[in-house]
C-alpha positions as CSV (number, residue, x, y, z in Angstrom):
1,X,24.6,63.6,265.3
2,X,23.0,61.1,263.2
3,X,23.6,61.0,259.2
4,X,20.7,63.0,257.9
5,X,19.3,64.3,261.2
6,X,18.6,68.2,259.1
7,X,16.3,66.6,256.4
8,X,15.2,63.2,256.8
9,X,14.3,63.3,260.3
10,X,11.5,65.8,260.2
11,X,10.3,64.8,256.6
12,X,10.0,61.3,258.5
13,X,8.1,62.5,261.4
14,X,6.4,64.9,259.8
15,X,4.9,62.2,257.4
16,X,3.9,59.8,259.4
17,X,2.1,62.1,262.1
18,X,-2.0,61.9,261.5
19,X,-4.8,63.1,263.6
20,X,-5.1,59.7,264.9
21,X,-1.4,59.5,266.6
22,X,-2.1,62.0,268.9
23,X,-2.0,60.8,272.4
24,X,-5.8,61.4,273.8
25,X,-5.9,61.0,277.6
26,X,-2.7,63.3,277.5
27,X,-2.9,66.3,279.4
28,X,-0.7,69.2,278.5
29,X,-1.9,71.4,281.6
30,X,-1.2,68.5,284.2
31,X,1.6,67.1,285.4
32,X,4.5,65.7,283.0
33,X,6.6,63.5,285.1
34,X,9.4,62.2,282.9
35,X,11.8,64.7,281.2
36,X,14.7,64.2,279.3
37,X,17.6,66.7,279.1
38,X,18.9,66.3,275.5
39,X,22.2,67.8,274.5
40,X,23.0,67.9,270.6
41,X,26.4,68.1,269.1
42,X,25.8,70.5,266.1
43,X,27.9,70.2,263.0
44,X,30.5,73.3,263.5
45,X,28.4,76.9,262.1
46,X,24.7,74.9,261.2
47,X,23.3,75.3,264.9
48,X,21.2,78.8,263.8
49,X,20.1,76.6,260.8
50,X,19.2,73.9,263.3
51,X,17.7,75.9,265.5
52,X,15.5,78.1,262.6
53,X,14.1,74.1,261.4
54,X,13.3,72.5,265.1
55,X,11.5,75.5,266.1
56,X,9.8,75.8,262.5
57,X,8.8,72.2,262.3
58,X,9.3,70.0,265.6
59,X,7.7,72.2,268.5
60,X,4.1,71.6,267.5
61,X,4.5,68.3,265.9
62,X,5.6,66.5,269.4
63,X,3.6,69.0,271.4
64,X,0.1,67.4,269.5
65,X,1.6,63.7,270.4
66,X,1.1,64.9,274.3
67,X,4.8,65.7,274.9
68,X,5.6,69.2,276.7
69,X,8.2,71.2,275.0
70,X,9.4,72.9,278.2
71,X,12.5,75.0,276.2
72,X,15.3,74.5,274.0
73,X,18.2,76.6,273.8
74,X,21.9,77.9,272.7
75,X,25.0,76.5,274.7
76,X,26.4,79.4,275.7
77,X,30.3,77.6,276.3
78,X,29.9,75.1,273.2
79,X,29.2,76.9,269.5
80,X,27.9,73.6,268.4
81,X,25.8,72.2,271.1
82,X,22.0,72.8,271.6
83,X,20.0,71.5,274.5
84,X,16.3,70.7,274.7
85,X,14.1,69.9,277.3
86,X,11.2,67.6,276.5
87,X,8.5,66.2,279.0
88,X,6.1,63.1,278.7
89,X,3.4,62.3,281.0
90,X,4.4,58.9,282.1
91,X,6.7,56.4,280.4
92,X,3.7,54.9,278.5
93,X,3.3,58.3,276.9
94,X,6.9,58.3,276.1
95,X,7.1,54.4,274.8
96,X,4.1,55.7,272.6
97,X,5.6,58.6,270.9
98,X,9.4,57.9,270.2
99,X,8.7,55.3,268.0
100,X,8.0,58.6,265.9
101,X,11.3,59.9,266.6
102,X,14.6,60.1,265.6
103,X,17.5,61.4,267.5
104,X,20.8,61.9,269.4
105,X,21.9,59.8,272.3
106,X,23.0,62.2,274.9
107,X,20.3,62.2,276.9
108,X,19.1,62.2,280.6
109,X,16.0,60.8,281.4
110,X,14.5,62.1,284.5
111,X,12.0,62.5,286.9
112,X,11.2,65.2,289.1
113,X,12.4,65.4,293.2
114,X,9.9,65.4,295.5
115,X,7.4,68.9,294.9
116,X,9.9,70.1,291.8
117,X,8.6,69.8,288.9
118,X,8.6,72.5,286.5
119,X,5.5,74.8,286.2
120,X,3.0,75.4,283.6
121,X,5.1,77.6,281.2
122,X,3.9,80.7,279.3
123,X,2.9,80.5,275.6
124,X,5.5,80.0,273.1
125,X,6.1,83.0,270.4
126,X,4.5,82.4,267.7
127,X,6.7,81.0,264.0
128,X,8.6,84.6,262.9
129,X,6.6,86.4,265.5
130,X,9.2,88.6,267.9
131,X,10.0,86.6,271.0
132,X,9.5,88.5,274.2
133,X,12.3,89.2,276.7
134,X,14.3,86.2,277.4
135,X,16.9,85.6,280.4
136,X,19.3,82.8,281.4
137,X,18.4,79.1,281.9
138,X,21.1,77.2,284.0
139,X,20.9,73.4,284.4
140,X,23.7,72.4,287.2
141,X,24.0,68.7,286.8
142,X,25.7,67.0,290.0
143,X,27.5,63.6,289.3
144,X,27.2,62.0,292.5
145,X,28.7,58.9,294.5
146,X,24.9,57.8,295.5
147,X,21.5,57.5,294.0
148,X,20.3,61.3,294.9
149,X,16.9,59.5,297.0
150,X,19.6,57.7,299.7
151,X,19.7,61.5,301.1
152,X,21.2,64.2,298.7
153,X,17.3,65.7,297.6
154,X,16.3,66.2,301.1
155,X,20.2,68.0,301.8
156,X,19.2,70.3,298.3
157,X,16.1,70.9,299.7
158,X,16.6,72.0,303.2
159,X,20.3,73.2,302.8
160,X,21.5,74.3,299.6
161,X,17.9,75.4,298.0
162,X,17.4,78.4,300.7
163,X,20.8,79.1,300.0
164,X,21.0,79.5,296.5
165,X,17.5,81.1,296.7
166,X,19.2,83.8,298.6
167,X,21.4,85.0,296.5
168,X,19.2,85.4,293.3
169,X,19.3,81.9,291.7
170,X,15.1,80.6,292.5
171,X,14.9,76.9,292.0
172,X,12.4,76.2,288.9
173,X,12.8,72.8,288.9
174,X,14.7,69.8,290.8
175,X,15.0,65.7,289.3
176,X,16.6,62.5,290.0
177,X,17.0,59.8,287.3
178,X,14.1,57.9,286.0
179,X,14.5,54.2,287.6
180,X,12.4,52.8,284.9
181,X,13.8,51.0,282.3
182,X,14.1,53.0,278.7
183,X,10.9,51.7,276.9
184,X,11.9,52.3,273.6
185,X,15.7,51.8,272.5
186,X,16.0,52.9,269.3
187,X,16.7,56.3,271.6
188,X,19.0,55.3,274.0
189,X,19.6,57.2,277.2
190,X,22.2,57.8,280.1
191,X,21.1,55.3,282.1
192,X,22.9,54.2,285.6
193,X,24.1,57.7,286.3
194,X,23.3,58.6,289.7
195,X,22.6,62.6,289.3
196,X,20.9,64.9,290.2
197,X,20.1,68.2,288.2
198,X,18.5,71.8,289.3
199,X,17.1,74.7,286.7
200,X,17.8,78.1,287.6
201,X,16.9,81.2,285.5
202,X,18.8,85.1,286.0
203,X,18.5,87.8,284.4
204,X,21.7,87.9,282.5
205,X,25.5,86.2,282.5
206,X,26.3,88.9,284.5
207,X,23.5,88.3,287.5
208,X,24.5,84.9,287.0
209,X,28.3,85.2,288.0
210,X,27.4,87.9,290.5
211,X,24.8,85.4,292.5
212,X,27.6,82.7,292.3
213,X,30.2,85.0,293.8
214,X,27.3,85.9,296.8
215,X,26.9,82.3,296.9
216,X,30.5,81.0,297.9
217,X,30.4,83.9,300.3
218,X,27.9,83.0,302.7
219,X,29.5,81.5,305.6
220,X,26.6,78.9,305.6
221,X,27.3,77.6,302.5
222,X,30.8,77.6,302.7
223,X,31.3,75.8,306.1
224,X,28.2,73.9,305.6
225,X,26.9,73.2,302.2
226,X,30.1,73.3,300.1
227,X,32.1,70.4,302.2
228,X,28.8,68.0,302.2
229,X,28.3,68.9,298.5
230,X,32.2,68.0,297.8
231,X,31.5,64.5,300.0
232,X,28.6,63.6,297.7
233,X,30.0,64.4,294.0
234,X,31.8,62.2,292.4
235,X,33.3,64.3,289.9
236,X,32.6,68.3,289.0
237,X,29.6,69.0,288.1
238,X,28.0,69.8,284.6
239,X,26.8,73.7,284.7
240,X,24.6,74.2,281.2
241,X,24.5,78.1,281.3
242,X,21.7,78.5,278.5
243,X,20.4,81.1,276.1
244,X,16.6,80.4,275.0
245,X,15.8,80.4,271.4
246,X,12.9,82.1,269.9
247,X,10.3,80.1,270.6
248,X,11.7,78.6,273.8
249,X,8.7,78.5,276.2
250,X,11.2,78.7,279.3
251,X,12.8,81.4,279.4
Protein backbone atom coordinates (compact mmCIF):
# COMPACT_ATOMS: atom_id res chain seq x y z
CA UNK A 1 0.00 0.00 0.00
CA UNK A 2 1.27 3.27 -1.00
CA UNK A 3 2.66 5.89 1.70
CA UNK A 4 -0.32 7.97 2.55
CA UNK A 5 -3.07 5.97 0.67
CA UNK A 6 -5.66 6.71 4.19
CA UNK A 7 -5.45 10.56 3.87
CA UNK A 8 -3.93 12.03 0.85
CA UNK A 9 -5.49 9.90 -1.60
CA UNK A 10 -9.07 10.82 -1.14
CA UNK A 11 -8.28 14.61 -0.10
CA UNK A 12 -6.54 14.42 -3.65
CA UNK A 13 -9.36 12.99 -5.49
CA UNK A 14 -11.80 14.48 -3.74
CA UNK A 15 -10.33 18.03 -4.60
CA UNK A 16 -9.83 17.88 -7.87
CA UNK A 17 -13.30 16.19 -8.81
CA UNK A 18 -15.79 19.07 -10.39
CA UNK A 19 -19.00 18.89 -12.15
CA UNK A 20 -17.15 19.16 -15.35
CA UNK A 21 -14.99 15.74 -14.85
CA UNK A 22 -17.77 13.69 -14.97
CA UNK A 23 -17.75 11.41 -17.94
CA UNK A 24 -21.07 12.43 -20.00
CA UNK A 25 -21.77 9.81 -22.68
CA UNK A 26 -21.22 7.26 -19.79
CA UNK A 27 -23.94 5.07 -19.07
CA UNK A 28 -24.20 3.48 -15.63
CA UNK A 29 -27.29 1.21 -16.72
CA UNK A 30 -25.50 -0.23 -19.88
CA UNK A 31 -22.96 -2.35 -20.33
CA UNK A 32 -19.41 -1.82 -18.44
CA UNK A 33 -17.04 -3.98 -20.27
CA UNK A 34 -13.69 -3.60 -18.50
CA UNK A 35 -13.33 -4.59 -14.76
CA UNK A 36 -10.56 -4.66 -12.70
CA UNK A 37 -10.29 -7.06 -9.64
CA UNK A 38 -8.24 -5.05 -7.09
CA UNK A 39 -6.78 -6.73 -4.05
CA UNK A 40 -5.35 -4.33 -1.23
CA UNK A 41 -2.86 -5.26 1.32
CA UNK A 42 -4.19 -3.44 4.53
CA UNK A 43 -1.80 -2.35 7.20
CA UNK A 44 -2.34 -5.20 10.02
CA UNK A 45 -5.89 -3.99 12.34
CA UNK A 46 -6.80 -0.51 9.96
CA UNK A 47 -8.93 -2.54 7.33
CA UNK A 48 -12.48 -1.64 9.30
CA UNK A 49 -10.94 1.94 9.30
CA UNK A 50 -10.28 1.51 5.56
CA UNK A 51 -13.25 0.13 4.80
CA UNK A 52 -15.49 2.90 7.12
CA UNK A 53 -13.46 5.87 4.62
CA UNK A 54 -13.74 4.07 0.99
CA UNK A 55 -17.32 3.52 1.47
CA UNK A 56 -17.72 7.11 3.19
CA UNK A 57 -15.83 8.92 0.47
CA UNK A 58 -14.82 6.85 -2.72
CA UNK A 59 -18.10 5.02 -3.83
CA UNK A 60 -19.92 8.03 -5.19
CA UNK A 61 -16.94 10.00 -6.19
CA UNK A 62 -15.83 7.39 -9.05
CA UNK A 63 -19.42 6.30 -9.53
CA UNK A 64 -20.19 10.23 -10.90
CA UNK A 65 -16.83 9.84 -13.16
CA UNK A 66 -18.94 6.88 -15.04
CA UNK A 67 -17.15 4.02 -13.28
CA UNK A 68 -19.59 1.08 -11.80
CA UNK A 69 -18.73 0.23 -8.34
CA UNK A 70 -19.97 -3.44 -8.66
CA UNK A 71 -18.83 -4.47 -4.72
CA UNK A 72 -16.00 -4.27 -2.41
CA UNK A 73 -15.45 -6.55 0.37
CA UNK A 74 -13.66 -8.34 3.47
CA UNK A 75 -11.09 -11.21 2.70
CA UNK A 76 -12.41 -13.70 4.55
CA UNK A 77 -8.64 -15.92 4.76
CA UNK A 78 -6.40 -12.58 4.82
CA UNK A 79 -7.16 -9.98 8.07
CA UNK A 80 -5.49 -7.34 5.96
CA UNK A 81 -6.57 -7.67 2.53
CA UNK A 82 -9.69 -5.96 0.91
CA UNK A 83 -10.86 -6.55 -2.62
CA UNK A 84 -12.85 -4.27 -4.83
CA UNK A 85 -14.43 -4.59 -8.02
CA UNK A 86 -14.54 -1.58 -10.23
CA UNK A 87 -16.05 -1.43 -13.89
CA UNK A 88 -15.42 1.14 -16.76
CA UNK A 89 -17.32 1.36 -19.87
CA UNK A 90 -14.52 1.00 -22.32
CA UNK A 91 -10.73 1.67 -21.89
CA UNK A 92 -11.26 5.26 -23.03
CA UNK A 93 -13.49 5.72 -19.99
CA UNK A 94 -10.90 4.10 -17.90
CA UNK A 95 -7.74 6.14 -19.55
CA UNK A 96 -10.10 9.21 -18.66
CA UNK A 97 -10.67 8.64 -15.05
CA UNK A 98 -7.48 7.14 -13.44
CA UNK A 99 -5.59 10.00 -13.99
CA UNK A 100 -7.87 10.95 -10.88
CA UNK A 101 -6.67 8.03 -9.05
CA UNK A 102 -4.34 6.84 -6.84
CA UNK A 103 -3.76 3.25 -5.95
CA UNK A 104 -2.36 -0.28 -5.34
CA UNK A 105 -0.91 -2.43 -8.06
CA UNK A 106 -2.53 -5.75 -7.58
CA UNK A 107 -4.79 -5.60 -9.99
CA UNK A 108 -6.54 -7.71 -12.85
CA UNK A 109 -7.85 -6.01 -15.62
CA UNK A 110 -10.51 -7.75 -17.35
CA UNK A 111 -13.15 -8.24 -19.68
CA UNK A 112 -16.05 -10.23 -19.71
CA UNK A 113 -16.42 -13.97 -21.54
CA UNK A 114 -18.64 -14.25 -24.05
CA UNK A 115 -22.62 -13.41 -22.45
CA UNK A 116 -21.00 -12.99 -18.70
CA UNK A 117 -20.99 -9.98 -17.70
CA UNK A 118 -22.28 -8.96 -14.41
CA UNK A 119 -25.86 -7.69 -14.11
CA UNK A 120 -27.28 -4.40 -13.21
CA UNK A 121 -26.81 -4.56 -9.30
CA UNK A 122 -29.33 -3.33 -6.71
CA UNK A 123 -28.94 -0.02 -5.00
CA UNK A 124 -26.16 0.43 -2.64
CA UNK A 125 -27.27 1.21 1.31
CA UNK A 126 -27.21 4.34 1.93
CA UNK A 127 -23.85 6.15 4.23
CA UNK A 128 -24.76 4.74 8.05
CA UNK A 129 -27.97 3.47 6.75
CA UNK A 130 -28.40 -0.53 7.81
CA UNK A 131 -27.27 -2.70 4.93
CA UNK A 132 -29.71 -5.36 3.98
CA UNK A 133 -28.94 -9.10 4.13
CA UNK A 134 -25.68 -9.86 2.56
CA UNK A 135 -24.23 -13.47 1.51
CA UNK A 136 -20.88 -14.72 0.12
CA UNK A 137 -19.11 -13.46 -3.01
CA UNK A 138 -16.41 -15.99 -4.34
CA UNK A 139 -14.06 -14.97 -7.17
CA UNK A 140 -12.19 -18.47 -8.34
CA UNK A 141 -9.33 -17.19 -10.36
CA UNK A 142 -7.77 -20.08 -12.67
CA UNK A 143 -3.98 -19.56 -13.64
CA UNK A 144 -3.88 -21.27 -16.80
CA UNK A 145 -1.28 -22.69 -19.42
CA UNK A 146 -3.32 -20.82 -22.40
CA UNK A 147 -4.94 -17.58 -23.14
CA UNK A 148 -8.67 -18.70 -21.76
CA UNK A 149 -10.24 -17.69 -25.73
CA UNK A 150 -7.86 -20.80 -27.40
CA UNK A 151 -10.72 -23.01 -25.79
CA UNK A 152 -11.05 -22.96 -21.85
CA UNK A 153 -14.43 -20.33 -21.93
CA UNK A 154 -16.35 -22.44 -24.21
CA UNK A 155 -15.11 -25.83 -21.78
CA UNK A 156 -16.53 -23.35 -18.50
CA UNK A 157 -19.42 -22.77 -20.38
CA UNK A 158 -20.64 -25.99 -21.67
CA UNK A 159 -18.90 -28.29 -19.02
CA UNK A 160 -18.03 -26.93 -15.77
CA UNK A 161 -20.86 -23.98 -15.60
CA UNK A 162 -23.95 -26.60 -15.59
CA UNK A 163 -21.99 -28.32 -13.19
CA UNK A 164 -21.23 -25.91 -10.69
CA UNK A 165 -24.77 -24.51 -11.31
CA UNK A 166 -25.93 -27.75 -9.99
CA UNK A 167 -24.84 -27.87 -6.92
CA UNK A 168 -25.74 -24.35 -5.67
CA UNK A 169 -22.86 -22.14 -6.82
CA UNK A 170 -25.03 -19.82 -10.02
CA UNK A 171 -22.49 -18.21 -12.25
CA UNK A 172 -22.86 -14.20 -11.87
CA UNK A 173 -20.18 -13.36 -13.85
CA UNK A 174 -17.35 -15.04 -16.17
CA UNK A 175 -13.92 -12.76 -17.75
CA UNK A 176 -10.80 -13.22 -19.54
CA UNK A 177 -7.97 -10.70 -19.46
CA UNK A 178 -8.31 -7.34 -21.15
CA UNK A 179 -5.81 -7.60 -24.42
CA UNK A 180 -5.57 -3.89 -24.56
CA UNK A 181 -2.75 -2.30 -23.43
CA UNK A 182 -3.04 -0.48 -19.81
CA UNK A 183 -3.80 3.18 -20.99
CA UNK A 184 -2.71 4.86 -18.08
CA UNK A 185 0.42 3.52 -16.02
CA UNK A 186 0.63 5.44 -13.19
CA UNK A 187 -1.82 2.28 -12.14
CA UNK A 188 -0.21 -0.60 -13.27
CA UNK A 189 -1.84 -3.90 -13.69
CA UNK A 190 -1.26 -7.80 -13.96
CA UNK A 191 -0.73 -7.82 -17.37
CA UNK A 192 0.37 -11.20 -19.47
CA UNK A 193 -1.46 -13.46 -17.09
CA UNK A 194 -3.48 -15.83 -18.99
CA UNK A 195 -6.60 -16.29 -16.45
CA UNK A 196 -9.57 -16.68 -16.22
CA UNK A 197 -11.91 -15.72 -13.22
CA UNK A 198 -15.79 -16.70 -12.32
CA UNK A 199 -18.06 -14.88 -9.40
CA UNK A 200 -20.24 -17.02 -7.45
CA UNK A 201 -22.47 -15.88 -4.58
CA UNK A 202 -23.99 -18.63 -1.50
CA UNK A 203 -25.74 -18.05 1.13
CA UNK A 204 -23.18 -18.55 3.77
CA UNK A 205 -19.44 -20.36 4.35
CA UNK A 206 -21.21 -23.10 5.18
CA UNK A 207 -23.44 -23.51 1.72
CA UNK A 208 -20.27 -22.60 0.25
CA UNK A 209 -18.20 -25.73 1.53
CA UNK A 210 -21.28 -27.89 1.26
CA UNK A 211 -21.79 -27.06 -2.65
CA UNK A 212 -17.97 -27.68 -3.10
CA UNK A 213 -18.22 -31.10 -1.40
CA UNK A 214 -21.54 -31.92 -3.91
CA UNK A 215 -19.34 -30.61 -6.54
CA UNK A 216 -16.23 -33.10 -6.40
CA UNK A 217 -18.87 -35.71 -6.05
CA UNK A 218 -20.62 -35.73 -9.22
CA UNK A 219 -19.25 -38.40 -11.31
CA UNK A 220 -19.28 -35.88 -14.27
CA UNK A 221 -17.19 -33.57 -12.82
CA UNK A 222 -14.90 -35.85 -11.45
CA UNK A 223 -14.11 -38.05 -14.48
CA UNK A 224 -14.78 -35.28 -16.75
CA UNK A 225 -14.35 -31.75 -15.75
CA UNK A 226 -11.75 -32.10 -12.95
CA UNK A 227 -8.89 -33.99 -15.24
CA UNK A 228 -9.39 -31.27 -18.22
CA UNK A 229 -9.45 -28.45 -15.63
CA UNK A 230 -6.00 -29.99 -14.01
CA UNK A 231 -4.56 -30.17 -17.98
CA UNK A 232 -5.37 -26.41 -18.41
CA UNK A 233 -4.03 -24.75 -14.92
CA UNK A 234 -0.92 -24.01 -14.63
CA UNK A 235 -0.70 -23.70 -11.05
CA UNK A 236 -3.81 -23.82 -8.22
CA UNK A 237 -6.08 -21.56 -8.51
CA UNK A 238 -6.80 -18.31 -6.44
CA UNK A 239 -10.34 -18.86 -4.55
CA UNK A 240 -11.35 -15.09 -2.98
CA UNK A 241 -14.13 -16.33 -0.62
CA UNK A 242 -15.61 -12.67 0.22
CA UNK A 243 -17.74 -10.92 2.82
CA UNK A 244 -19.49 -7.71 1.37
CA UNK A 245 -19.17 -4.52 3.20
CA UNK A 246 -21.89 -2.22 4.03
CA UNK A 247 -22.46 -0.55 1.13
CA UNK A 248 -21.19 -3.33 -1.23
CA UNK A 249 -23.80 -3.29 -4.06
CA UNK A 250 -23.02 -7.10 -4.82
CA UNK A 251 -23.82 -8.96 -2.37
Amino acid sequence: MRKGLLTGWFAGLMATITPSDALADADPAGAHPVLELRQYKIVAGQRDAFIALFEREFVESQEALGMRLVGQYRDLDDPDRFVWLREFPDMAHRGEANPMLDDNDNVLLLKPAPGRNFAPPAARAGIGAAPPPRGMVVATIYYLWKDPDAGFAAFFESRMRPALEKTGMPVLAAFVPETQPNNFSRLPVRQGEKVFVWFTRVASQGAYAHAVAQLHALPAWREDVAPKLADAEERAPQILRLEPTPRAALR
